[in-house]
SEVEX-863172 format. One record per residue (C-alpha): residue number from 1; residue in one letter; x, y, z. Coordinates in nm, 4 decimals. Each point is the difference from the previous one (the first is absolute). Example, Ala and Ser with C-alpha at 12.3 -4.5 7.8 and 13.67 -1.06 7.14 Angstrom:
<roros>
+-----+------+----------+----------+----------+
!  nr ! rest !       px !       py !       pz !
+-----+------+----------+----------+----------+
!   1 !    a !   1.2300 !  -0.4500 !   0.7800 !
!   2 !    s !   0.1370 !   0.3440 !  -0.0660 !
+-----+------+----------+----------+----------+
</roros>
This chain:
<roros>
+-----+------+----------+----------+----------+
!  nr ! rest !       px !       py !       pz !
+-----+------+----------+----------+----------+
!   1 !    x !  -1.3697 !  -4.1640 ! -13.0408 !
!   2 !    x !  -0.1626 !   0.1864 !  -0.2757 !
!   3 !    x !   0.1785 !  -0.1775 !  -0.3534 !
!   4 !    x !  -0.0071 !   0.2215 !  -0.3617 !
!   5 !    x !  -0.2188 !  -0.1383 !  -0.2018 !
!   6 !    x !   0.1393 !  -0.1101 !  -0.3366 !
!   7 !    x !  -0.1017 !  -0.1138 !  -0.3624 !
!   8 !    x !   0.3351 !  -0.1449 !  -0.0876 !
!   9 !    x !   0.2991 !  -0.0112 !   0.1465 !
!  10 !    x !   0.3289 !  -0.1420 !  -0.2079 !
!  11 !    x !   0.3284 !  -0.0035 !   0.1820 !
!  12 !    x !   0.3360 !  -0.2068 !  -0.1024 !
!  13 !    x !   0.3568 !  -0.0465 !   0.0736 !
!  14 !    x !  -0.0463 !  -0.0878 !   0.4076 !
!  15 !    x !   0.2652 !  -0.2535 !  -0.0196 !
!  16 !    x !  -0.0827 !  -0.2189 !   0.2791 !
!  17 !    x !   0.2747 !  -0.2016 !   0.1130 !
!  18 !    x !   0.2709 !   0.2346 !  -0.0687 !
!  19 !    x !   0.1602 !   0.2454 !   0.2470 !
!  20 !    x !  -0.1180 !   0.3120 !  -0.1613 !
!  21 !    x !  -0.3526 !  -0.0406 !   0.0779 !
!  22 !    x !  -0.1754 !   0.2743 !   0.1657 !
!  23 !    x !  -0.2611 !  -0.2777 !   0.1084 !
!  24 !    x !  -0.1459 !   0.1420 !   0.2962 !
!  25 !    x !  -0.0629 !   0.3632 !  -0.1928 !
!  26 !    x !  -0.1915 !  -0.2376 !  -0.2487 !
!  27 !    x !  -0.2021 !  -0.1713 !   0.2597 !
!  28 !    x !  -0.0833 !   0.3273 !   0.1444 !
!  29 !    x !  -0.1292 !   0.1135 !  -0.3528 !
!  30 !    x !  -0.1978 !  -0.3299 !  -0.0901 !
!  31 !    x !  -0.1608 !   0.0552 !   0.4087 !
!  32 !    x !  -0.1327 !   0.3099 !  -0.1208 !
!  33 !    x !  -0.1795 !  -0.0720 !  -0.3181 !
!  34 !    x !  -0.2510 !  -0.1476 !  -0.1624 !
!  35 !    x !  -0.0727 !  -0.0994 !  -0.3593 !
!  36 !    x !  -0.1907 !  -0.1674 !  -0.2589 !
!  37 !    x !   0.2613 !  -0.1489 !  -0.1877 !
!  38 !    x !   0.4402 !   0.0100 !   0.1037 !
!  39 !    x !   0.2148 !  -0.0681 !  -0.2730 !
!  40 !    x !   0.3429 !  -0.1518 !   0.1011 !
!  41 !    x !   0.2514 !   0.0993 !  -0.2644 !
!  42 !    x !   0.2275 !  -0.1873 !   0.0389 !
!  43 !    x !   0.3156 !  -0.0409 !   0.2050 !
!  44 !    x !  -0.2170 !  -0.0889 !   0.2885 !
!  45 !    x !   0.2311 !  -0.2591 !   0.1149 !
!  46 !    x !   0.3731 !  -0.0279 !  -0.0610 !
!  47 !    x !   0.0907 !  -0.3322 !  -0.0722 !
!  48 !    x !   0.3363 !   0.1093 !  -0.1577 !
!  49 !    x !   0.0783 !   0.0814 !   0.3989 !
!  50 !    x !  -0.1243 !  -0.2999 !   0.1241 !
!  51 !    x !   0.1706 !  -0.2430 !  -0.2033 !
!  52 !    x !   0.3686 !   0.1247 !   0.1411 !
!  53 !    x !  -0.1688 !   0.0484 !   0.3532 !
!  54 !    x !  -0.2730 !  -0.0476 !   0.2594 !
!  55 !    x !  -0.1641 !   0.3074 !   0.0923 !
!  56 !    x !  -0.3778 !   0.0663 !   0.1009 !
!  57 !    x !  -0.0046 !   0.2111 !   0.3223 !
!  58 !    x !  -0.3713 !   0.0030 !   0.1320 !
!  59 !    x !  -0.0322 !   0.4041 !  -0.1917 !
!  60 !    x !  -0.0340 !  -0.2561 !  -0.3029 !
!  61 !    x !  -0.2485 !  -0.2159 !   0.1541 !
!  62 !    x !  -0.2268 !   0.3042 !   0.0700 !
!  63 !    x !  -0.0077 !   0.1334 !  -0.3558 !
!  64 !    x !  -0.1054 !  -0.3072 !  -0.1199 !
!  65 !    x !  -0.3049 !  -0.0752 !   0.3004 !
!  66 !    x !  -0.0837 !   0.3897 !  -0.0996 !
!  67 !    x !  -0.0189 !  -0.1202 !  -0.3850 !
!  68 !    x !  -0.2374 !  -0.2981 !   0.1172 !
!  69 !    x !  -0.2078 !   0.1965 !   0.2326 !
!  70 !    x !  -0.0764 !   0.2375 !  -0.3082 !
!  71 !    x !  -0.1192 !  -0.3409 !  -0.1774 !
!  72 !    x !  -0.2288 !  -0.1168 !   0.3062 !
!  73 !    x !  -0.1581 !   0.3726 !  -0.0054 !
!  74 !    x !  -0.0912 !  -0.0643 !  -0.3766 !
!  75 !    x !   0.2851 !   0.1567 !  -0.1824 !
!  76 !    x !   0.1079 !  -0.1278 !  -0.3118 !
!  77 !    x !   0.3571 !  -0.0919 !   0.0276 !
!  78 !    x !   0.2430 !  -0.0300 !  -0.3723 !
!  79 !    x !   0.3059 !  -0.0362 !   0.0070 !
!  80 !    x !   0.2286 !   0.0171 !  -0.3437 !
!  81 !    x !   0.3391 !  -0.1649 !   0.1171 !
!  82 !    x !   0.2827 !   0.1886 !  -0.1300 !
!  83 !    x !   0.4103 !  -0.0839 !  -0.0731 !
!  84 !    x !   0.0151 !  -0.0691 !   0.4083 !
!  85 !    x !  -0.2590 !  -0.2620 !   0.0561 !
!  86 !    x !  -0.0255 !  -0.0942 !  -0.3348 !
!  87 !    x !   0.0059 !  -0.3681 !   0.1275 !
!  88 !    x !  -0.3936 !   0.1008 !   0.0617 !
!  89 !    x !  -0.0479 !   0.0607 !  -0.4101 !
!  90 !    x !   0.0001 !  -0.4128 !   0.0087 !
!  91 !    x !  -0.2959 !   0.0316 !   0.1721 !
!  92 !    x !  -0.2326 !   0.2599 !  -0.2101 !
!  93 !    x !  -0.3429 !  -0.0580 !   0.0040 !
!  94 !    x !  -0.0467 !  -0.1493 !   0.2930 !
!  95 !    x !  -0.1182 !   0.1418 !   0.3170 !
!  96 !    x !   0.1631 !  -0.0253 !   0.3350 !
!  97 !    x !  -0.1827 !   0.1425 !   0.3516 !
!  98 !    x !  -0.2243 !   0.2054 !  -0.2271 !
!  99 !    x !   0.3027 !   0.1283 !  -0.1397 !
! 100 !    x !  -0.0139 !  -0.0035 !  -0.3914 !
! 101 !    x !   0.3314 !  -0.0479 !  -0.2245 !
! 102 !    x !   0.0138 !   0.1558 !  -0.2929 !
! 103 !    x !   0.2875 !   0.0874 !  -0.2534 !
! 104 !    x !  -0.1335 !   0.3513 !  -0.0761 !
! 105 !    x !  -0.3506 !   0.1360 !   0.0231 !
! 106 !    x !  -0.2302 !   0.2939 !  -0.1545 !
! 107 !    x !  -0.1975 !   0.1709 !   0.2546 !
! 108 !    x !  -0.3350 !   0.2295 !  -0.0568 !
! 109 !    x !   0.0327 !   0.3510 !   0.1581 !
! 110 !    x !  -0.3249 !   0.0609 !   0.1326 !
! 111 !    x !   0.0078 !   0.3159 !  -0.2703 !
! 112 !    x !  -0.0018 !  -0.3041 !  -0.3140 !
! 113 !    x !   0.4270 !   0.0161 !   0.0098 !
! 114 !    x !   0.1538 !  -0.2720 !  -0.0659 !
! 115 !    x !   0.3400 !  -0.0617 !   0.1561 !
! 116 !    x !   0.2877 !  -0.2329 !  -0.0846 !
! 117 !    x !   0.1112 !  -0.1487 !   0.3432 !
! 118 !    x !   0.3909 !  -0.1965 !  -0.0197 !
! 119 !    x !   0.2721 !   0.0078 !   0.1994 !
! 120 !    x !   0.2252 !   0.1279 !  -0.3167 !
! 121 !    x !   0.3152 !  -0.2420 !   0.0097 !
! 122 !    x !  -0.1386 !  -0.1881 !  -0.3312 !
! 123 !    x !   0.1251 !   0.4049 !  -0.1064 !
! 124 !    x !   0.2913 !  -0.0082 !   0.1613 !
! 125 !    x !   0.2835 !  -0.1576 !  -0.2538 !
! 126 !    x !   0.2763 !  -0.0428 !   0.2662 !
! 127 !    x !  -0.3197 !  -0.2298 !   0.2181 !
! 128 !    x !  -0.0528 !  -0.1981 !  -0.3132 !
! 129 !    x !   0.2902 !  -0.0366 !  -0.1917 !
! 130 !    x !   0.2669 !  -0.0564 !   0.3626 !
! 131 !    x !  -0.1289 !  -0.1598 !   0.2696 !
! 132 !    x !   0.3840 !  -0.0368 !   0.1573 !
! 133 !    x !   0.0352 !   0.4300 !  -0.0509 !
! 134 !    x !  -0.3455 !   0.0929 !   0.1271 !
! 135 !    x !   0.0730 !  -0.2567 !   0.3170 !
! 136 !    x !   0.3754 !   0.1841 !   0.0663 !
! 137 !    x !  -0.2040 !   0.3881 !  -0.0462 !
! 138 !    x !  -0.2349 !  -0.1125 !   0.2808 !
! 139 !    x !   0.2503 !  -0.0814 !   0.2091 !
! 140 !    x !   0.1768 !   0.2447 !  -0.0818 !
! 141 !    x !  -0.2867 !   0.2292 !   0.0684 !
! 142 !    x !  -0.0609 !  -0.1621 !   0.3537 !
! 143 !    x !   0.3326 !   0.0330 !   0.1257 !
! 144 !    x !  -0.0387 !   0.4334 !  -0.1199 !
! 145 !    x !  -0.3100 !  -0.0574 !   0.1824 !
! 146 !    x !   0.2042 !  -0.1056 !   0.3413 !
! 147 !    x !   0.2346 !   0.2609 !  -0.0213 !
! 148 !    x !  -0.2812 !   0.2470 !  -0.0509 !
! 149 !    x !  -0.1333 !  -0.1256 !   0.3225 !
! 150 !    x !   0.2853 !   0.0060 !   0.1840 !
! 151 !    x !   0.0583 !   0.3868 !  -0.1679 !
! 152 !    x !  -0.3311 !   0.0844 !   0.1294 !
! 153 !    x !   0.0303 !  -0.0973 !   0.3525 !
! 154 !    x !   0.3293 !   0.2053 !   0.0453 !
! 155 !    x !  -0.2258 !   0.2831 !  -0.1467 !
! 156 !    x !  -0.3065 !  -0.0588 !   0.2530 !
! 157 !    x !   0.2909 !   0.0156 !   0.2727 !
! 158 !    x !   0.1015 !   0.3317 !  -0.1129 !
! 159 !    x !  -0.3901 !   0.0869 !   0.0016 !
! 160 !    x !  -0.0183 !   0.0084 !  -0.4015 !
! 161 !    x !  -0.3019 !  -0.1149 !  -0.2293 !
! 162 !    x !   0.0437 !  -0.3253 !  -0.2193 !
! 163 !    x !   0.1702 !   0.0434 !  -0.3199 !
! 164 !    x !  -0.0103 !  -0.2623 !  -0.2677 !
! 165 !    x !   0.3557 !  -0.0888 !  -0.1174 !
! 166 !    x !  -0.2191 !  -0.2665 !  -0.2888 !
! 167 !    x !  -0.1861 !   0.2709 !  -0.1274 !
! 168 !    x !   0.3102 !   0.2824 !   0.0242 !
! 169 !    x !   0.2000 !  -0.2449 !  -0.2348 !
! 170 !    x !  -0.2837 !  -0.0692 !  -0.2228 !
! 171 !    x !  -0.0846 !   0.3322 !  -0.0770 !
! 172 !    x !   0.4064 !   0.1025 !  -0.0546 !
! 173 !    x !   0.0755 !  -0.2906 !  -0.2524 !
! 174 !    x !  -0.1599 !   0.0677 !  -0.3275 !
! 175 !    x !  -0.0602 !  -0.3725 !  -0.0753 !
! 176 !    x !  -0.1556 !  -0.0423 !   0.2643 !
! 177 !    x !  -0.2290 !   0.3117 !  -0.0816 !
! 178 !    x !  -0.0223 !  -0.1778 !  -0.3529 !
! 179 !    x !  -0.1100 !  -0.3070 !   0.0995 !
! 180 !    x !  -0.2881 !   0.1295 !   0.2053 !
! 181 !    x !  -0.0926 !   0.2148 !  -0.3249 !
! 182 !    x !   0.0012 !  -0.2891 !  -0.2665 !
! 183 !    x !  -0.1388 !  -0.2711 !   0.3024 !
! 184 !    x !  -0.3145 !   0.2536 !  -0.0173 !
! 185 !    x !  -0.0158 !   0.0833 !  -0.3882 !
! 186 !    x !  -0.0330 !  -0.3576 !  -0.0674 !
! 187 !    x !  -0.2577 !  -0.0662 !   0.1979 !
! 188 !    x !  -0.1896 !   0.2838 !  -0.0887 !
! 189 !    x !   0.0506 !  -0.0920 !  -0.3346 !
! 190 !    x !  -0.1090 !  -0.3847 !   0.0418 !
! 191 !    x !  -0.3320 !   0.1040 !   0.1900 !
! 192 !    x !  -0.0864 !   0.2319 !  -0.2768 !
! 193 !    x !   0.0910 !  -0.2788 !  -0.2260 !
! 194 !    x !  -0.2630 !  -0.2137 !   0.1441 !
! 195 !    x !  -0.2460 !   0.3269 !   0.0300 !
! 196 !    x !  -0.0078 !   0.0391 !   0.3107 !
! 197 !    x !  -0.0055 !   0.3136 !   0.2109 !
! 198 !    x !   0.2883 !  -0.0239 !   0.2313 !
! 199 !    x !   0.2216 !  -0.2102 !   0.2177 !
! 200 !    x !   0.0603 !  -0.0986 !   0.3131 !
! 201 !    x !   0.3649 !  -0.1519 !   0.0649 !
! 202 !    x !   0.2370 !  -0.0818 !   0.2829 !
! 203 !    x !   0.3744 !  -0.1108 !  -0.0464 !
! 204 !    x !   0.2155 !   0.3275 !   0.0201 !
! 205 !    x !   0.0003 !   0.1142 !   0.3309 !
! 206 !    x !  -0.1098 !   0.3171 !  -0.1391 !
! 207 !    x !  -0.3811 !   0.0849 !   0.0966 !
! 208 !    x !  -0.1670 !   0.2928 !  -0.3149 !
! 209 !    x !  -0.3569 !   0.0958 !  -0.0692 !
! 210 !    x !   0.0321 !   0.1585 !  -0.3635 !
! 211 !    x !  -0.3234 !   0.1442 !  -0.2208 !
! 212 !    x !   0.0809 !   0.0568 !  -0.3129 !
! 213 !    x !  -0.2205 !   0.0143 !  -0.3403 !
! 214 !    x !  -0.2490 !  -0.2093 !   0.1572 !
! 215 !    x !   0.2065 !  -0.2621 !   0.1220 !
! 216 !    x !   0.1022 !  -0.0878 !   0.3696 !
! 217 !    x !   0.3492 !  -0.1297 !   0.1099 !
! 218 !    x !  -0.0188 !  -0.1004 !   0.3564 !
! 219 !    x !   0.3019 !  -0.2057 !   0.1729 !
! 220 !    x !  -0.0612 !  -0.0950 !   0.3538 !
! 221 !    x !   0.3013 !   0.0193 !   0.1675 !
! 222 !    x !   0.1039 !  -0.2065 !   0.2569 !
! 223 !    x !   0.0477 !  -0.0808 !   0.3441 !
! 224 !    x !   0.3928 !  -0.0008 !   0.0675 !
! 225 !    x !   0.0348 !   0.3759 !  -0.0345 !
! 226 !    x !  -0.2656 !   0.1789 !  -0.1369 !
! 227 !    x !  -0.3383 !  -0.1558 !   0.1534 !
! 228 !    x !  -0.2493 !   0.0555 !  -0.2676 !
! 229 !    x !  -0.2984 !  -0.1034 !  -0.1128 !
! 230 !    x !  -0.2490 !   0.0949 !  -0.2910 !
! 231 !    x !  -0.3634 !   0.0386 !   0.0922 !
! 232 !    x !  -0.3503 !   0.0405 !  -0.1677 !
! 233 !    x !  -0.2145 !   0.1734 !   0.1884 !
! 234 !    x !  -0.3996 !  -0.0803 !   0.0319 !
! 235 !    x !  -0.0243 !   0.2379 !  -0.2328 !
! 236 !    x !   0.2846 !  -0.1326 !  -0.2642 !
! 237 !    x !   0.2559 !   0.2889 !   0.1117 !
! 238 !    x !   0.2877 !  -0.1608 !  -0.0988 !
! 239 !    x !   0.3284 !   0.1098 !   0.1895 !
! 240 !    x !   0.3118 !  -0.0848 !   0.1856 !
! 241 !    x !   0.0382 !  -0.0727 !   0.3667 !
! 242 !    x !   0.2437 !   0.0092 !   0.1899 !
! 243 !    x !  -0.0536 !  -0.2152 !   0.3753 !
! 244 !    x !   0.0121 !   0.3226 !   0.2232 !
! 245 !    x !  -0.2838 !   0.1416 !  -0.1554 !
! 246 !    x !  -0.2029 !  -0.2137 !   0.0894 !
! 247 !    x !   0.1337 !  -0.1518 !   0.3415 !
! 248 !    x !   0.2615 !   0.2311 !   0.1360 !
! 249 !    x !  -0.0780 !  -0.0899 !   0.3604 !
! 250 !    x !  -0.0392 !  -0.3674 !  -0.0501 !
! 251 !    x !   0.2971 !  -0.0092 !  -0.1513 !
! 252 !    x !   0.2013 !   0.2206 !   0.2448 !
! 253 !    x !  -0.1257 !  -0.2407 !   0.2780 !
! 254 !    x !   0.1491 !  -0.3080 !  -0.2483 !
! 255 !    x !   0.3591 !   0.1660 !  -0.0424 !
! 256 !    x !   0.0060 !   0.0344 !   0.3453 !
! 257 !    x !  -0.0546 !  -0.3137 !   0.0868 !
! 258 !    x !   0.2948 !  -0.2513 !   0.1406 !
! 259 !    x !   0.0629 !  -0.2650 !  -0.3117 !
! 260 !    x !  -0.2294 !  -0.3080 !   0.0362 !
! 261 !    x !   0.1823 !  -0.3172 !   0.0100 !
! 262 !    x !   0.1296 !  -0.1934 !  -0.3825 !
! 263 !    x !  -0.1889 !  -0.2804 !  -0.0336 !
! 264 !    x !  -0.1064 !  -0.2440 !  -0.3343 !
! 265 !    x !  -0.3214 !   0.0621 !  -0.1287 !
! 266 !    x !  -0.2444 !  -0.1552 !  -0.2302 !
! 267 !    x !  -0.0892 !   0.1736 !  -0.3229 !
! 268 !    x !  -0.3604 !   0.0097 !  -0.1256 !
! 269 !    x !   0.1054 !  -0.1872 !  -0.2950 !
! 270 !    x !   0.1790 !  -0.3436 !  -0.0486 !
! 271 !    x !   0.4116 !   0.1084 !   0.0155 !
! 272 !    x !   0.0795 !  -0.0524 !  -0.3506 !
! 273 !    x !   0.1881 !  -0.2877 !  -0.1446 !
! 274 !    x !   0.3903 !   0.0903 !  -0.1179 !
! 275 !    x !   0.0146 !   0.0188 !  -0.3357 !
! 276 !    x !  -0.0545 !   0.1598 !  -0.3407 !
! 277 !    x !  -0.2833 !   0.2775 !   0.0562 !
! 278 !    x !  -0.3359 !  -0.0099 !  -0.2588 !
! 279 !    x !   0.0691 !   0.1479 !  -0.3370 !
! 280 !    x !  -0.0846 !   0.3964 !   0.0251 !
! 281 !    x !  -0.3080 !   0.0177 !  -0.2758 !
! 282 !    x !  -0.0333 !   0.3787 !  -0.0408 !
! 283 !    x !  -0.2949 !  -0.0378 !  -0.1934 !
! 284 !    x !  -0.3378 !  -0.0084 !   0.1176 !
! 285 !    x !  -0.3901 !   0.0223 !  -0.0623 !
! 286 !    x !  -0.0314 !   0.4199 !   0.0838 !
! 287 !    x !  -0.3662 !  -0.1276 !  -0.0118 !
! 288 !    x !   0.0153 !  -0.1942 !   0.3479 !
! 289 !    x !  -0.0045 !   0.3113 !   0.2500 !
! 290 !    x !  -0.1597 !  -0.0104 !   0.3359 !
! 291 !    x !  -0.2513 !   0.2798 !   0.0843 !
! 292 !    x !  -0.0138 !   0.0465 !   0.3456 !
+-----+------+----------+----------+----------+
</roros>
């Protein structure tokens, strides 16, 4: 098979280890590509899940050999741990199966752009300020997330499309419509702070490509509902992705596969120690990017 050939790839908010997981449409994607340098951003794994219950089905496993096979062909792998795994921040700096850690990152468009890359909770006050509130939303969020799949089966019975009851409510409640609006005005705001010319973020569930004055807003996505990704092309295009564009018969053949059996799997990356996650430092030498 033929893969698209990338310059960067950045995607976020997969979620292994929770139910929502559209793992095998994310294994399809990572099968078809290729890349200098992937950018995990954060939200990879989600150790909020884990700690109440065991749950790796062997969709997981493949994302993450996928991920490693992408380091053994010479990829650069980073991943910036977001509110999630944030157990990883402890371990920032280090480098785990060729996979680096960082807390955030600048990377060099091949056009001389320089790009903020976070997952965005340090922006998110609820994330940083109520660890109890933003634990009860994501449950909250998983359980609208269960009912939206058992919605959506009664619809493909009745020979209907899919239809997002998340993304219905979130674009009828005006806080919710708020939230997204001030989540990307303050990081737009901190990247131009730090002169930089644009962002890359995770964290919302709500994937954007946005040019404005100069400045790019990209947010990746992620891979419960949406299935996003942003891409650079070879020739620094810069633009959103969504799987199917890239892999629509890979990942029809995926979907219509019978579920592979659960099973625990290792993680590229020591499990994390409970406790107290490293201090967020927000601040950082815009100096240190990485060309690719």
């Amino acid at each position: 098979m033929k893969r698209n050939q990338f310059r960067t790839v950045f995607i976020s908010d997969a979620h292994l280890g929770s139910r929502g997981c559209k793992a095998e449409v994310l294994s399809a994607f990572l099968k078809s590509i290729d890349t200098r340098t992937l950018y995990l951003v954060g939200d990879i794994v989600d150790f909020w899940r884990l700690e109440s219950r065991s749950y790796w089905p062997a969709a997981h496993n493949e994302v993450v050999r996928h991920i490693l096979k992408l380091v053994k062909r010479g990829t650069r792998v980073v991943f910036v741990p977001g509110n999630h795994d944030e157990a990883v921040r402890s371990y920032v700096g280090m480098d785990f199966g060729g996979i680096e850690i960082q807390m955030q990152d600048v990377h060099r468009c091949l056009d001389g752009r320089r790009l903020l890359i976070t997952h965005g909770d340090q922006y998110d006050l609820v994330v940083r300020h109520s660890r109890l509130l933003s634990k009860i939303g994501s449950s909250a969020y998983e359980m609208l997330l269960r009912l939206n799949g058992a919605y959506n089966r009664y619809r493909r019975w009745r020979g209907k499309p899919y239809w997002s009851l998340a993304q219905y409510m979130k674009s009828r409640v005006k806080k919710a419509c708020t939230f997204i609006s001030n989540f990307e005005d303050t990081l737009i705001r901190e990247a131009k702070e730090k002169q930089l010319d644009g962002v890359v973020c995770g964290h919302i569930h709500h994937p954007a490509h946005v040019d404005e004055d100069g400045f790019t807003y990209l947010n990746c996505g992620d891979w419960i509902e949406n299935c996003t990704a942003v891409v650079e092309s070879e020739t620094g295009h810069l633009s959103l992705l969504h799987a199917t564009d890239l892999a629509p018969k890979i990942v029809e053949e995926y979907l219509e596969e019978e579920p592979l059996p659960s099973i625990r799997s290792p993680i590229p990356f020591p499990l994390p120690i409970p406790g107290p996650a490293a201090e967020i430092k927000i601040d950082f030498d815009t100096r240190l990017t990485h060309p690719n």
